[in-house]
mmJSON file of the N, C-alpha and C atoms, coordinates in Angstrom:
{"data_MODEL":{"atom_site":{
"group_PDB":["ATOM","ATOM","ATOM","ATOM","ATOM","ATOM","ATOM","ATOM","ATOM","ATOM","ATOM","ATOM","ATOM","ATOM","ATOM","ATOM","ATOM","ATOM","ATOM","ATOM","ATOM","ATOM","ATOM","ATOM","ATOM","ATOM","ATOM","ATOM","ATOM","ATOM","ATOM","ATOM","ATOM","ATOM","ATOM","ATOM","ATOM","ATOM","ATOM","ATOM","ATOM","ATOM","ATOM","ATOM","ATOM","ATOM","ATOM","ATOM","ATOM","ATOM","ATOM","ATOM","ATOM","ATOM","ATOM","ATOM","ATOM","ATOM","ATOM","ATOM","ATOM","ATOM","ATOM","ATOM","ATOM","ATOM","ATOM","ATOM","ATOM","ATOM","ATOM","ATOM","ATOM","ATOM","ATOM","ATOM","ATOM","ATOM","ATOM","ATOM","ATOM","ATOM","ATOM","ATOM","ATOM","ATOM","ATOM","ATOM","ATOM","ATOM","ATOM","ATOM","ATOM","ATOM","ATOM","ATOM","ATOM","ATOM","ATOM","ATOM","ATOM","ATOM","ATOM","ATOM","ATOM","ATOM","ATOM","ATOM","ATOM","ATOM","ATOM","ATOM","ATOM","ATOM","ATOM","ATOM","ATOM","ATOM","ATOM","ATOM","ATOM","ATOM","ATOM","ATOM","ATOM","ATOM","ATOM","ATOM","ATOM","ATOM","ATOM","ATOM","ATOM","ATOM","ATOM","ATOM","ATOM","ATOM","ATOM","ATOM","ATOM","ATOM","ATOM","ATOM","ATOM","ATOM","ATOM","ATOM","ATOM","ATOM","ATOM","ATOM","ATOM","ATOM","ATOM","ATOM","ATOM","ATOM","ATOM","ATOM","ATOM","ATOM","ATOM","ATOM","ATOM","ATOM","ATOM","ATOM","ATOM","ATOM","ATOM","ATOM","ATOM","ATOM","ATOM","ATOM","ATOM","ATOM","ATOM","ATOM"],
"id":[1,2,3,4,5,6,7,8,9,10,11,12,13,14,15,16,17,18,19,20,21,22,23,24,25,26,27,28,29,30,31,32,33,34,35,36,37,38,39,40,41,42,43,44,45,46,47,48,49,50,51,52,53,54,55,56,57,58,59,60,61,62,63,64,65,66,67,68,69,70,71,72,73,74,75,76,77,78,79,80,81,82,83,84,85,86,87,88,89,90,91,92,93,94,95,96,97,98,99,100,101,102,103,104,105,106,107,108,109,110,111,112,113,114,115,116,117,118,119,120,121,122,123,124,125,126,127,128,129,130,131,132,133,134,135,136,137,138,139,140,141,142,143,144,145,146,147,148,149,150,151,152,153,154,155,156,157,158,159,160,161,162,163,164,165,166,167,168,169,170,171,172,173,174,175,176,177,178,179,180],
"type_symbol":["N","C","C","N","C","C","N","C","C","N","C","C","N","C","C","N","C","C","N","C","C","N","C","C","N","C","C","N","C","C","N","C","C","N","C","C","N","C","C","N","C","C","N","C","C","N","C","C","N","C","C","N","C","C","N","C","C","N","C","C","N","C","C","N","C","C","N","C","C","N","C","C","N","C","C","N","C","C","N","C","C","N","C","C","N","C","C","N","C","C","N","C","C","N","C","C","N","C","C","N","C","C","N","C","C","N","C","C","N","C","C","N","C","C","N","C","C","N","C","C","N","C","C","N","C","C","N","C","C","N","C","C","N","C","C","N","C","C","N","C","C","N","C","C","N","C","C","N","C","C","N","C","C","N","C","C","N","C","C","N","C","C","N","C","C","N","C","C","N","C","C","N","C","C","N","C","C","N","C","C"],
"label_atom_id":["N","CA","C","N","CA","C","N","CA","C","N","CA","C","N","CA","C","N","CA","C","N","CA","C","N","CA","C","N","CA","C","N","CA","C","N","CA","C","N","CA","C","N","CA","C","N","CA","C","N","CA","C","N","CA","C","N","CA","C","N","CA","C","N","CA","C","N","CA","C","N","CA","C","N","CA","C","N","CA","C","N","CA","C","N","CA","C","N","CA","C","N","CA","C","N","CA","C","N","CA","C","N","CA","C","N","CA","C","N","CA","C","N","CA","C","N","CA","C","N","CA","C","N","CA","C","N","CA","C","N","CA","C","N","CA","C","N","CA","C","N","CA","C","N","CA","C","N","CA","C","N","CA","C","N","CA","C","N","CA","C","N","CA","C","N","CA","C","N","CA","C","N","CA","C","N","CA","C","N","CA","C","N","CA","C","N","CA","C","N","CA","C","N","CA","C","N","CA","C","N","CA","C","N","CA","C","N","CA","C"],
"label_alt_id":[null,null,null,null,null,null,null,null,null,null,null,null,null,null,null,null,null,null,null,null,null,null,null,null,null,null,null,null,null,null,null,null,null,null,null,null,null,null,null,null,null,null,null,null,null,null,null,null,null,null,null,null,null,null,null,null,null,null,null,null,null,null,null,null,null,null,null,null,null,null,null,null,null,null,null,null,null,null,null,null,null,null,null,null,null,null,null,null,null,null,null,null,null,null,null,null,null,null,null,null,null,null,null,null,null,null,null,null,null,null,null,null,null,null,null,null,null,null,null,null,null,null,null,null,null,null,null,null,null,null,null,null,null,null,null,null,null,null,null,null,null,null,null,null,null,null,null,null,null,null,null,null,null,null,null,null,null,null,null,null,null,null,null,null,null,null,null,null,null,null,null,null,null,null,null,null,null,null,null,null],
"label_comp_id":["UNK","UNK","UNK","UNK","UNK","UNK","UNK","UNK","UNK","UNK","UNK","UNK","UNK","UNK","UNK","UNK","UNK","UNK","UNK","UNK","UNK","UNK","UNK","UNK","UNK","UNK","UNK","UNK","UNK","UNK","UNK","UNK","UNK","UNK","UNK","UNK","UNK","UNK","UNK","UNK","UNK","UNK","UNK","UNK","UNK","UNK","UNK","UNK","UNK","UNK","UNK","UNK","UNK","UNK","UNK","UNK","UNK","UNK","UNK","UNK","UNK","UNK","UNK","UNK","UNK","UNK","UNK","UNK","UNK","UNK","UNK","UNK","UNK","UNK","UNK","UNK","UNK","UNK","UNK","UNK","UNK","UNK","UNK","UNK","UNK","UNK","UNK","UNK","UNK","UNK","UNK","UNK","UNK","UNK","UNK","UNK","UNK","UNK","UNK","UNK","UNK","UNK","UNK","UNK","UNK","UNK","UNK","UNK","UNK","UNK","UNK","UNK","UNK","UNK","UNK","UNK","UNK","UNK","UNK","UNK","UNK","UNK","UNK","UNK","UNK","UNK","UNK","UNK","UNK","UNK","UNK","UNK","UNK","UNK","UNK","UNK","UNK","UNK","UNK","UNK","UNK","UNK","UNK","UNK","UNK","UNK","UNK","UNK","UNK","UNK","UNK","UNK","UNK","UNK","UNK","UNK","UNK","UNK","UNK","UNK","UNK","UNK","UNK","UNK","UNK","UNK","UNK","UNK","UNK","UNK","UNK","UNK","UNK","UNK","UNK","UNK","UNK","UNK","UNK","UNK"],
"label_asym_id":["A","A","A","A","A","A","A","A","A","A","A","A","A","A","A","A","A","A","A","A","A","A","A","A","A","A","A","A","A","A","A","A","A","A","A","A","A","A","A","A","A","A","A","A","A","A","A","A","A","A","A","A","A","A","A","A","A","A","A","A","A","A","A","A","A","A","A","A","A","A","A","A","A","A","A","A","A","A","A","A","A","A","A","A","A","A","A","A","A","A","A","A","A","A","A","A","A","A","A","A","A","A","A","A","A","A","A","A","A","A","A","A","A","A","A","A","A","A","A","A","A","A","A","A","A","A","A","A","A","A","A","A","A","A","A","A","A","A","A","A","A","A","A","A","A","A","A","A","A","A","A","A","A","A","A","A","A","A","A","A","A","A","A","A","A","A","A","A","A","A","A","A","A","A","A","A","A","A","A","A"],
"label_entity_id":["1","1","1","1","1","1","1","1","1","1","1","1","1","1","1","1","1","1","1","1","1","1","1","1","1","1","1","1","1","1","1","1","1","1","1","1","1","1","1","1","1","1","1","1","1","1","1","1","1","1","1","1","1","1","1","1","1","1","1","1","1","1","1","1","1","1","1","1","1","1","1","1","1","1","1","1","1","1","1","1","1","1","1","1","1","1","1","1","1","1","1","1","1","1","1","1","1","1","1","1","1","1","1","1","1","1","1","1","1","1","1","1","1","1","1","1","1","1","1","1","1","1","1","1","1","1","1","1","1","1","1","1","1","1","1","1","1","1","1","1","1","1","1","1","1","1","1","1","1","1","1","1","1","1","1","1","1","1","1","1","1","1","1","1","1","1","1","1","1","1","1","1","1","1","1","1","1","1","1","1"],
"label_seq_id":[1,1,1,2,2,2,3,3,3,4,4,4,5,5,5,6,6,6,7,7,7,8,8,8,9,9,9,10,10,10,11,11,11,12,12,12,13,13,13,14,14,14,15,15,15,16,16,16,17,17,17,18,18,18,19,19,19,20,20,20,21,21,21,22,22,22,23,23,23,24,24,24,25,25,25,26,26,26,27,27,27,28,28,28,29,29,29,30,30,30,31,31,31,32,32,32,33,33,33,34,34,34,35,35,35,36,36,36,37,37,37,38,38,38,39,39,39,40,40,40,41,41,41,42,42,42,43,43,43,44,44,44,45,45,45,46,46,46,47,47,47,48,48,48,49,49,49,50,50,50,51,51,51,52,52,52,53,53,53,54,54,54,55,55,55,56,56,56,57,57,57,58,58,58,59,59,59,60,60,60],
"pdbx_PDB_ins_code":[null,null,null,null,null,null,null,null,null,null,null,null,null,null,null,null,null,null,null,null,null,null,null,null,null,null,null,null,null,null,null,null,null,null,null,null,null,null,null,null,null,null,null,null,null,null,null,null,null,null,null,null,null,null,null,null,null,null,null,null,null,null,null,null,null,null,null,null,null,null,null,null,null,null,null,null,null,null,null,null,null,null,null,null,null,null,null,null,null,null,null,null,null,null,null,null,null,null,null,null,null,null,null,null,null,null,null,null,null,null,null,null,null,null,null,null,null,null,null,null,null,null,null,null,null,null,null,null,null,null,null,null,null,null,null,null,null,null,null,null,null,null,null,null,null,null,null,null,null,null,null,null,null,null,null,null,null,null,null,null,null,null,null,null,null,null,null,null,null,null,null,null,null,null,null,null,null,null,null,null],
"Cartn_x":[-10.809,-10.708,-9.255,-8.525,-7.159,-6.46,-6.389,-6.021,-6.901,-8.019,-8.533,-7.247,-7.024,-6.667,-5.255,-4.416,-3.166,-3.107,-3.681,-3.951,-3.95,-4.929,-4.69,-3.509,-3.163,-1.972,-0.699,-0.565,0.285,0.261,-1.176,-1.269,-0.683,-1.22,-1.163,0.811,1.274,2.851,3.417,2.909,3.153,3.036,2.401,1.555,2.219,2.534,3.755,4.432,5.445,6.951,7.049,5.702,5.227,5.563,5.0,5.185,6.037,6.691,8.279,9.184,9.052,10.162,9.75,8.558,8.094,8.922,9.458,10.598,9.743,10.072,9.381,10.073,9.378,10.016,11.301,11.871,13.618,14.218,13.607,14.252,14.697,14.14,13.931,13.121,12.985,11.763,11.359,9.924,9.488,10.489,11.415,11.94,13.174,13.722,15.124,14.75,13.719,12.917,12.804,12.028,12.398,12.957,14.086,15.432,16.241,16.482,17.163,16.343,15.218,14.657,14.718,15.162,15.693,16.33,17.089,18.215,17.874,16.935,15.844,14.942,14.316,13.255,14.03,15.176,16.021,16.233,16.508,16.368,15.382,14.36,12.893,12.611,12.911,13.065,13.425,14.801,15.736,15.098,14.566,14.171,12.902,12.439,11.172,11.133,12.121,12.444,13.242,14.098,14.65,13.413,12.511,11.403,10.488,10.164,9.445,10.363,11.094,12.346,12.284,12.619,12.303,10.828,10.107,8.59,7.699,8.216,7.435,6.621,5.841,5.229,5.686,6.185,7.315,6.374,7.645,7.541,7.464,6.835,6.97,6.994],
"Cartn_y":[21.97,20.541,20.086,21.085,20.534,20.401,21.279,21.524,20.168,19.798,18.752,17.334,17.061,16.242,16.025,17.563,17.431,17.388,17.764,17.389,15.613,15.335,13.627,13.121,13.174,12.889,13.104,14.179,14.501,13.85,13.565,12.849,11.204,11.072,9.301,9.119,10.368,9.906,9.518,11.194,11.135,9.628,9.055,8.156,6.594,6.704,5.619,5.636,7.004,7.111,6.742,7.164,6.513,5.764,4.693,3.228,2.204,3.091,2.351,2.52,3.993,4.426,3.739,3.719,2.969,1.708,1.933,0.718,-0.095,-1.602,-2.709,-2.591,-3.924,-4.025,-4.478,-4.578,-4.906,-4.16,-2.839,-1.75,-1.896,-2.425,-2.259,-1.876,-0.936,-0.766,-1.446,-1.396,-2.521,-1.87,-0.751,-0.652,-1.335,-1.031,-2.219,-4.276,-4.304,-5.675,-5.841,-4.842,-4.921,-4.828,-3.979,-4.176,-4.805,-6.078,-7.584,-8.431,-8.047,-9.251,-8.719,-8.004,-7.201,-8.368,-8.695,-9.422,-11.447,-11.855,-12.898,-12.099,-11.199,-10.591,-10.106,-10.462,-9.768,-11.282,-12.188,-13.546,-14.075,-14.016,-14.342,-13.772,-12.43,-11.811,-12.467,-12.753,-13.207,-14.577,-15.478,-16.515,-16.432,-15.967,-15.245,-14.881,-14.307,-13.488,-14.518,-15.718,-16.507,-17.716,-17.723,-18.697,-17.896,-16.72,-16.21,-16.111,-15.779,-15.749,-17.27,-18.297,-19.47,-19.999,-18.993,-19.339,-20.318,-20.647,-21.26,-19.834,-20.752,-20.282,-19.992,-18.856,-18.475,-19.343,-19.901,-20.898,-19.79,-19.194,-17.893,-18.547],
"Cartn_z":[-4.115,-4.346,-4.352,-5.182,-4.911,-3.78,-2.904,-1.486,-0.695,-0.752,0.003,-0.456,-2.179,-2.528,-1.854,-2.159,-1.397,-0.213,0.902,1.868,2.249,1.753,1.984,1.494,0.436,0.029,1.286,1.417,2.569,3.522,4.238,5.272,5.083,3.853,3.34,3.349,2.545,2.796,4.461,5.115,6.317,7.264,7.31,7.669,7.231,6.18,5.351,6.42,6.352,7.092,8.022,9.315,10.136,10.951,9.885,10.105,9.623,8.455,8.441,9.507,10.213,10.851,12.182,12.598,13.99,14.37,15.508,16.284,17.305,16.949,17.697,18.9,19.954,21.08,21.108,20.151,19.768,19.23,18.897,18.448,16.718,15.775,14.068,14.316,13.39,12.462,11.226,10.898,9.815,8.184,8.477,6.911,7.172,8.06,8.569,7.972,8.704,8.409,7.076,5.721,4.782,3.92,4.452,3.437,3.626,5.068,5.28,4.281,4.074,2.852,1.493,0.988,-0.179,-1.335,-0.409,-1.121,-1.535,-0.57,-0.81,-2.1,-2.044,-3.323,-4.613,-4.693,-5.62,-6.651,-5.443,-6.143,-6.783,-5.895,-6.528,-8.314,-8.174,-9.108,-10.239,-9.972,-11.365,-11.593,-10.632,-11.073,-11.632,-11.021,-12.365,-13.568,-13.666,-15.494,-15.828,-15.441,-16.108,-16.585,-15.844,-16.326,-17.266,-17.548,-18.273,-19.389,-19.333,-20.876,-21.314,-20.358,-20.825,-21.85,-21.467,-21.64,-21.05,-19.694,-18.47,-17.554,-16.832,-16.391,-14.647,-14.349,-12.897,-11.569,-11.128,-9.806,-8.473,-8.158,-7.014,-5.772],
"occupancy":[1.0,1.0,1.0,1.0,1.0,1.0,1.0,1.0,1.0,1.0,1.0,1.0,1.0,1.0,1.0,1.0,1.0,1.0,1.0,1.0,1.0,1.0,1.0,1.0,1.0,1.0,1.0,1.0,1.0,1.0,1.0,1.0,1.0,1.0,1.0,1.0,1.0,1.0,1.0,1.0,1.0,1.0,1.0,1.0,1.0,1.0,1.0,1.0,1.0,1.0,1.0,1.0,1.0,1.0,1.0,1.0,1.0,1.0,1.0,1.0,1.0,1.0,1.0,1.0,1.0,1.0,1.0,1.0,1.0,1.0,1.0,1.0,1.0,1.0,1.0,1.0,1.0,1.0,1.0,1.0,1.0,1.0,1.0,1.0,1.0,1.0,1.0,1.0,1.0,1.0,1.0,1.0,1.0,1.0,1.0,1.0,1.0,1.0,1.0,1.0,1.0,1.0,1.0,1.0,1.0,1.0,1.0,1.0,1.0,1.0,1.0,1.0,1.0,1.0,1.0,1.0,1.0,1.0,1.0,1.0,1.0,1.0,1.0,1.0,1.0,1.0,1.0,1.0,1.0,1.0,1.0,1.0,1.0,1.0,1.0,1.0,1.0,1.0,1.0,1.0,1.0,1.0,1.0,1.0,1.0,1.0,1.0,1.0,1.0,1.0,1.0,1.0,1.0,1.0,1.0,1.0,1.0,1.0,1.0,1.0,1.0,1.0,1.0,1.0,1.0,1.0,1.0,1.0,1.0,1.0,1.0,1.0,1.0,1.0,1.0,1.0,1.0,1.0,1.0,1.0],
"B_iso_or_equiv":[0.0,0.0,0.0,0.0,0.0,0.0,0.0,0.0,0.0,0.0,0.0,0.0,0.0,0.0,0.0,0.0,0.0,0.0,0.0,0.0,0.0,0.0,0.0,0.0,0.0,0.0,0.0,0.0,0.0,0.0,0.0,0.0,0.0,0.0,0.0,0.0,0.0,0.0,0.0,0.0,0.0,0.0,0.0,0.0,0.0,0.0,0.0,0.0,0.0,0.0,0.0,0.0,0.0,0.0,0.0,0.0,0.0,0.0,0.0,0.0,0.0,0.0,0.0,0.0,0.0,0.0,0.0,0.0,0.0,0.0,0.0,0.0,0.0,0.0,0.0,0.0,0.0,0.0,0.0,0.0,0.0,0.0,0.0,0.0,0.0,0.0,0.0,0.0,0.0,0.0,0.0,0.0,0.0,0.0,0.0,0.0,0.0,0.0,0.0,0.0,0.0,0.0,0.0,0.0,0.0,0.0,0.0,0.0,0.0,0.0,0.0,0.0,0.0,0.0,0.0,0.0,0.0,0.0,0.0,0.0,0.0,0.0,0.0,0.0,0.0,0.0,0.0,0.0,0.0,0.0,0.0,0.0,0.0,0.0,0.0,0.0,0.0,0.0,0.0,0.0,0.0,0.0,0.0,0.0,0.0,0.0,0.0,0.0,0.0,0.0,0.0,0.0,0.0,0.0,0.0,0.0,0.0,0.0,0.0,0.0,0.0,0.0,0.0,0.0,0.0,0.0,0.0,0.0,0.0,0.0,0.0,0.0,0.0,0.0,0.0,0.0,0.0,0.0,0.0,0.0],
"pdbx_formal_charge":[null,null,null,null,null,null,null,null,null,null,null,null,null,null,null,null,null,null,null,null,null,null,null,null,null,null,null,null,null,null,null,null,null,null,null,null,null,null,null,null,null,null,null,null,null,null,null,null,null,null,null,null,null,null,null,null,null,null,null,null,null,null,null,null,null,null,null,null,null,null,null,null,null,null,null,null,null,null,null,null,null,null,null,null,null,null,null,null,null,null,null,null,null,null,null,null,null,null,null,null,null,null,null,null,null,null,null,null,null,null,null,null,null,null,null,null,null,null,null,null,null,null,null,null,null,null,null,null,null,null,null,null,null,null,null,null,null,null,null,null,null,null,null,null,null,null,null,null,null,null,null,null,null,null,null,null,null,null,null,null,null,null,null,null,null,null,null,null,null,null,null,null,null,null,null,null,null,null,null,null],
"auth_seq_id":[1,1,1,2,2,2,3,3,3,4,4,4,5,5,5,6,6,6,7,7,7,8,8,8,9,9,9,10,10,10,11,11,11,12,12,12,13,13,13,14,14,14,15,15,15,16,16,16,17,17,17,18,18,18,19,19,19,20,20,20,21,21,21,22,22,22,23,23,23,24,24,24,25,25,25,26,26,26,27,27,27,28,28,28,29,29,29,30,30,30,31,31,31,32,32,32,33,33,33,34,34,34,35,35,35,36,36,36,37,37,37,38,38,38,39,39,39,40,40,40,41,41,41,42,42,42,43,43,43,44,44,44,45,45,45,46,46,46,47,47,47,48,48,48,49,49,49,50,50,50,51,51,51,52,52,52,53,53,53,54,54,54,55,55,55,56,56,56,57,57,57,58,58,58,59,59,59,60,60,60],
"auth_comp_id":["UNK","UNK","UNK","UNK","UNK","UNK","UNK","UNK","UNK","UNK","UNK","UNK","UNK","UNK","UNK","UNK","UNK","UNK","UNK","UNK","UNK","UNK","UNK","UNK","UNK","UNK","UNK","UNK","UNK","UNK","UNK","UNK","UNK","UNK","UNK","UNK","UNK","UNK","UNK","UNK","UNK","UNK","UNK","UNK","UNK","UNK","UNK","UNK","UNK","UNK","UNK","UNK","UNK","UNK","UNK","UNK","UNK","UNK","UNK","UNK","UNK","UNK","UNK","UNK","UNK","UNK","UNK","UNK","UNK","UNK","UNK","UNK","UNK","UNK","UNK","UNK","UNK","UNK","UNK","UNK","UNK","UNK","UNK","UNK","UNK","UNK","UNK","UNK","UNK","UNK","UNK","UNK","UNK","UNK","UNK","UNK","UNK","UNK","UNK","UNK","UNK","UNK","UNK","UNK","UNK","UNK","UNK","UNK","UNK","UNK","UNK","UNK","UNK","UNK","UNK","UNK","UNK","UNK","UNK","UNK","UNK","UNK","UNK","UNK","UNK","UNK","UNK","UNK","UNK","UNK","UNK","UNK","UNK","UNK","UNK","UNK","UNK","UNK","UNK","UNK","UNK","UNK","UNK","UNK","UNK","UNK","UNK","UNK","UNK","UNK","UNK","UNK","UNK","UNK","UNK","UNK","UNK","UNK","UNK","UNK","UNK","UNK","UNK","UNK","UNK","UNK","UNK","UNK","UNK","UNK","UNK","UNK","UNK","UNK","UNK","UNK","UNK","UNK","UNK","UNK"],
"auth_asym_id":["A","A","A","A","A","A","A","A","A","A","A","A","A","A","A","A","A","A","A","A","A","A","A","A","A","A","A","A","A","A","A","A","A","A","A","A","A","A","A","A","A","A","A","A","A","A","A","A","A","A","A","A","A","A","A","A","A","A","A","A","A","A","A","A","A","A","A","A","A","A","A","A","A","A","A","A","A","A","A","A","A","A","A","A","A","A","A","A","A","A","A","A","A","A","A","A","A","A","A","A","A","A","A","A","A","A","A","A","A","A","A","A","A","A","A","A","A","A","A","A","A","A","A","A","A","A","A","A","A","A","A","A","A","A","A","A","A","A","A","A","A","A","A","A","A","A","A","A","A","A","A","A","A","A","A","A","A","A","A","A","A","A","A","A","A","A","A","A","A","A","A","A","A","A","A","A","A","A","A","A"],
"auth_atom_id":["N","CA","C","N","CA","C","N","CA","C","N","CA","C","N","CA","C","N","CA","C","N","CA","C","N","CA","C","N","CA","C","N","CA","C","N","CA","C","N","CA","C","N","CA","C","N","CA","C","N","CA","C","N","CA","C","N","CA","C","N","CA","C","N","CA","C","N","CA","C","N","CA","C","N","CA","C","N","CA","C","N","CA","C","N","CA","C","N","CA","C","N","CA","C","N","CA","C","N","CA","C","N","CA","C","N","CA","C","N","CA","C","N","CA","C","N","CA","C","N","CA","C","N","CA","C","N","CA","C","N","CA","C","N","CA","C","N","CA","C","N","CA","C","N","CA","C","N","CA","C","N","CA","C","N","CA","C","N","CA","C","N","CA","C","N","CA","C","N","CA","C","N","CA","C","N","CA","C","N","CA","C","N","CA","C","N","CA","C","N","CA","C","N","CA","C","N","CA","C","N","CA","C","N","CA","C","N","CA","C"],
"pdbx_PDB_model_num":[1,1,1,1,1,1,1,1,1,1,1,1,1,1,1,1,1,1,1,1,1,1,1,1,1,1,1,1,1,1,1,1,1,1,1,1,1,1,1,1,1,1,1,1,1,1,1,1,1,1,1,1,1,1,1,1,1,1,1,1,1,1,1,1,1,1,1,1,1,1,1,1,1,1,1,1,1,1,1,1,1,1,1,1,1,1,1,1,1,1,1,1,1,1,1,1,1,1,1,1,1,1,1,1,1,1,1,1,1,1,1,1,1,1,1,1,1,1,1,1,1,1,1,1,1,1,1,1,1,1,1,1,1,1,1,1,1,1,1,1,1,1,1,1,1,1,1,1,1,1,1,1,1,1,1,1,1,1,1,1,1,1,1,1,1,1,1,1,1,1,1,1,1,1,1,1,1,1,1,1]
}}}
């Protein structure tokens, strides 16, 4: 049973990497794509925890 479990597992990481590492017809890949928006989600972030510290309810 364990060997079945790690098995999928393996496959499921494998399979991630995949498709981060997979290059479009412009040559990124979708992890390039999401770590240019990193820095937009980093904001979101703080404005989130500044409205929850406020005790509003976060504007997403």
């Amino acid at each position: 049973m364990g060997f079945i479990r790690n098995a999928i597992i393996g496959i499921a990481i494998f399979e991630g990497i995949k498709y981060l590492t997979k290059k479009d017809v412009l040559g990124t890949s979708n992890f390039e794509k999401i770590k240019e928006q990193v820095p937009e989600y980093i904001e979101k972030a703080k404005v989130a925890t500044e409205d929850i510290r406020a005790g509003r309810l976060p504007q997403v």
